[in-house]
Each structure stands twice: as structure tokens, then as C-alpha cells.
N, C-alpha and C positions, 0 to 999 in steps of 0.2 A: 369203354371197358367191356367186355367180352369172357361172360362167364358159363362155364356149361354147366349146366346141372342134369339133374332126373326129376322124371314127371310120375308121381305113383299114385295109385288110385287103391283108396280101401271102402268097401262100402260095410255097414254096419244098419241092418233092418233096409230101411224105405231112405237112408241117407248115404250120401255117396262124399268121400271125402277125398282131397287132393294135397297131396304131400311133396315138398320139394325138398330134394335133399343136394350138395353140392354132388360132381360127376367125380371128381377123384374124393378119397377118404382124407381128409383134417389131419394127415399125422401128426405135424406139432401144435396140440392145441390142447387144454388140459382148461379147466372150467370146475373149480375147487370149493367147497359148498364149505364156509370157517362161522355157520349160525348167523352171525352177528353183522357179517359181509359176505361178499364172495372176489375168486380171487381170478383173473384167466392169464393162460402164460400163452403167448403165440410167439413164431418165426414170421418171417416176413411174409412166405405164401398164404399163411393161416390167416394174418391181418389183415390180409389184400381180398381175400376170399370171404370174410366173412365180413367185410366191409362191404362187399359187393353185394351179399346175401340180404345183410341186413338192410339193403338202397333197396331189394327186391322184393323186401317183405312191404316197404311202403306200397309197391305197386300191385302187391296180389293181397287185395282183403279178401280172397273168395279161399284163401291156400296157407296150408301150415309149413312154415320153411324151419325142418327138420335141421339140426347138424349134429347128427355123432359126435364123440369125443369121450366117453366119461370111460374107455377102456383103454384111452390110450396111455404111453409111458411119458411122464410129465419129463422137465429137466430137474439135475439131482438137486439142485437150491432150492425146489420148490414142493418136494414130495408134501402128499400129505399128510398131517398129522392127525394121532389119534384124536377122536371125535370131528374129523373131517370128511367129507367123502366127493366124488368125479362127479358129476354131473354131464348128462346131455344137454340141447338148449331146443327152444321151440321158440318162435318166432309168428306173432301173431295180430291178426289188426282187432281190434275189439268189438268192430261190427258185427264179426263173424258169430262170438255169442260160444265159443266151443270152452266144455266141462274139461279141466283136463283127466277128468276120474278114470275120461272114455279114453284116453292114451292108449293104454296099456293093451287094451283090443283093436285101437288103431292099424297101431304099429306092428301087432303080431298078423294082421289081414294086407299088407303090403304087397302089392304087384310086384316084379323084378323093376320095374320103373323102363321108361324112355328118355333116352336120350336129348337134349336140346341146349342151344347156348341163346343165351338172352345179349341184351346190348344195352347195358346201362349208361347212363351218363359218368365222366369222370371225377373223381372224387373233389378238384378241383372245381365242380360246378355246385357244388353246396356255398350258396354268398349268405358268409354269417353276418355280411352289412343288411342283410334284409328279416336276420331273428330279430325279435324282438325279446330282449332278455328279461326285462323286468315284465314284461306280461306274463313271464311265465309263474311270475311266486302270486298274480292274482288271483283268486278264489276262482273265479268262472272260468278259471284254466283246464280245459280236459285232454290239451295236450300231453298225457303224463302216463307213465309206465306205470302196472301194474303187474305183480307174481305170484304166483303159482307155483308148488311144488309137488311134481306127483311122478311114480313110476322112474325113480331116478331119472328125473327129466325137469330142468326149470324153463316154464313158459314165462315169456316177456312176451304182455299184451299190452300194445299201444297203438296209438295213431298213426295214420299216412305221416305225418307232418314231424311227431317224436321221434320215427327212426327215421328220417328224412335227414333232420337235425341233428341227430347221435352221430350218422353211420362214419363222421367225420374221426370220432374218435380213435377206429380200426384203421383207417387209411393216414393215420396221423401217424400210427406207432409203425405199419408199411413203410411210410417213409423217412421215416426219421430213426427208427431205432438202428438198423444195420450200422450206420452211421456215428450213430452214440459214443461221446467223448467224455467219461465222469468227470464231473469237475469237482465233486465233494463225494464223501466216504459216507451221506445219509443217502446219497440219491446213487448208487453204482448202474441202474438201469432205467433204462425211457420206457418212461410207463405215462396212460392219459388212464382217467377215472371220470366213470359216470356217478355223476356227486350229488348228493341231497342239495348242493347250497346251487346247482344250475337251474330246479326248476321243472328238471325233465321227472321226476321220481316222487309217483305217489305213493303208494304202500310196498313199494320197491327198496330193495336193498342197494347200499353203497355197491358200482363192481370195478374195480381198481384192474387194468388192462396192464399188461406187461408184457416189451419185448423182449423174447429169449433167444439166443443164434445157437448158443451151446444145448445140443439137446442128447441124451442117452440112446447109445443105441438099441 
């Protein structure tokens, strides 16, 4: 798989930071903050791209992989409701140790970025014959998401290994939702969910993924 991004650089004092954002803008992708969960609507390119992102975040502990989204126009079934709000997403390895308080200065010191396309593996090479599932609910698990919210922006900080293992979720709803055939009137859309009961989610919120093809224009 073959994804292009940008390479931006914001330094802050005697620290130099490196920001990866996708190369075209996330138009259908909407990342809905409901307190108690959260909610994300994507199209097929959005799921395929941040599927890609999130395989990429494993590989760069040194880099905050940015993705806009919290200005964009959601689809009409899922606007948000009062006491709701858009969120952007950060994407981060835990090594790395970043405050997300410092965001907000980040972000406003950004380079125009450079250009580059990475070369991931394909989503098909994630072998969940080789997770180990029930390792994950044991204690000395530190495979597991943790969040953050700041600067209308949610950080997901986790491991090489946690978004290694996730990023199956987005490349699931790529390829399966276009497709989508409701067979019952609870379930009308192919949605995959990062769940408390898999393992991956320490002081992390449920985030329920959902494909959307009909989007506003």
C-alpha cells in the first residue's frame, strides 16, 4: 500500500518536533466526541487512509501522525448533537513521552510540510492467527491505548504493537462497507469498534467506526 503524506517540522525552545499529516485532506471523516464514547463516520477513502496512517504510527515512535477532520461536514444521520463536539485525532507511540498541553503551540508553528509516500504493508498482512487475545486482558499488558484530550484534538497513545493490531479495524470497514447488505433494521450500517472487552483499551474510550458512502455536500 502506498500512501502519501507530509513531513512538518515545528520546533518549540531546544525541541524539534515532527508531524505527519495525510497528503490530500480527510473529507469524509468526521470523529464525534458523545462523553461517554466516541463516534467516527468514514467513506471508503477515509478508511483506507487512516488505516494506512494508523499501520504508520506503529513505525514512526519518533512522529506525531496528525489527521484533521473536526471541520469537516459529517453525513446528515450523524450530525452532532448538542453536548457533542468534532474532534481532530493524534496518533502517537508512548515512547515518545509528548504533553498533549504542548499541541496547541505545536500545531500553530507547522512548516508548510514536504511531500512523501511511504510503503506499507497490506492490510492483509496483519495475521490475527499470531494475536494473542487472552494476553491482552492480563495485567502485565502494556499493549493498550491510552487518551488524551486537548486543543480539540484526541491523542491515541499506544504501542508499535496496539496500532499494529487495531489498524485492521479501518481496512475492514474499506473493505467491506461499500458492499454492505443490511440484513436486520438494528444493524442498517458496517461499522467495526475498538471495544473495552478486546483488550486493546486502557483508560481509553469505546470508538465505534462506521461506514458512510452517502455524504452532504
Amino acid at each position: 500500500m502506498k500512501l502519501p503524506i507530509t513531513i512538518h517540522q515545528a520546533r518549540l525552545g531546544s525541541t524539534e518536533f515532527k508531524v505527519i499529516r495525510p497528503a490530500r485532506p480527510l473529507v469524509h471523516a468526521v470523529l464525534i466526541d458523545h462523553d461517554r464514547h466516541l463516534d467516527t463516520y468514514l467513506d471508503q477513502d477515509a478508511a483506507q487512509r487512516i488505516g494506512g496512517l494508523w499501520t504508520l504510527a506503529a513505525s514512526s515512535p519518533r512522529s506525531l501522525v496528525h489527521l484533521p477532520m473536526r471541520g469537516n461536514r459529517g453525513p446528515s444521520h450523524a450530525l452532532p448533537e448538542d453536548g457533542t463536539r468534532q474532534l481532530d485525532l493524534v496518533l502517537l507511540h508512548h515512547s515518545l513521552q509528548f504533553a498533549p498541553s504542548r499541541w496547541k503551540e505545536v500545531r500553530r508553528r507547522l512548516g508548510p510540510g514536504r511531500p512523501q509516500t511511504v510503503t506499507l504493508p497490506g492490510a492483509g498482512h496483519t495475521d490475527e492467527a499470531v494475536t494473542d487475545h487472552e494476553a491482552r486482558h492480563y495485567q502485565e499488558n502494556r499493549d493498550l491505548f491510552h487518551q488524551h484530550l486537548h486543543a480539540e484534538t484526541l491523542f491515541m497513545t499506544g504501542s508499535a504493537k496496539v496500532f499494529r493490531d487495531t489498524a485492521r479495524h479501518f481496512f475492514d470497514v474499506a473493505r467491506n462497507g461499500p458492499g454492505y447488505a443490511p440484513v436486520h433494521p438494528s444493524y442498517p450500517h458496517f461499522c467495526s469498534e475498538l471495544h473495552s472487552n478486546d483488550g486493546t483499551l486502557g483508560d481509553a474510550r469505546e470508538i465505534h467506526i462506521e461506514y458512510c458512502g452517502q455524504w452532504d455536500a
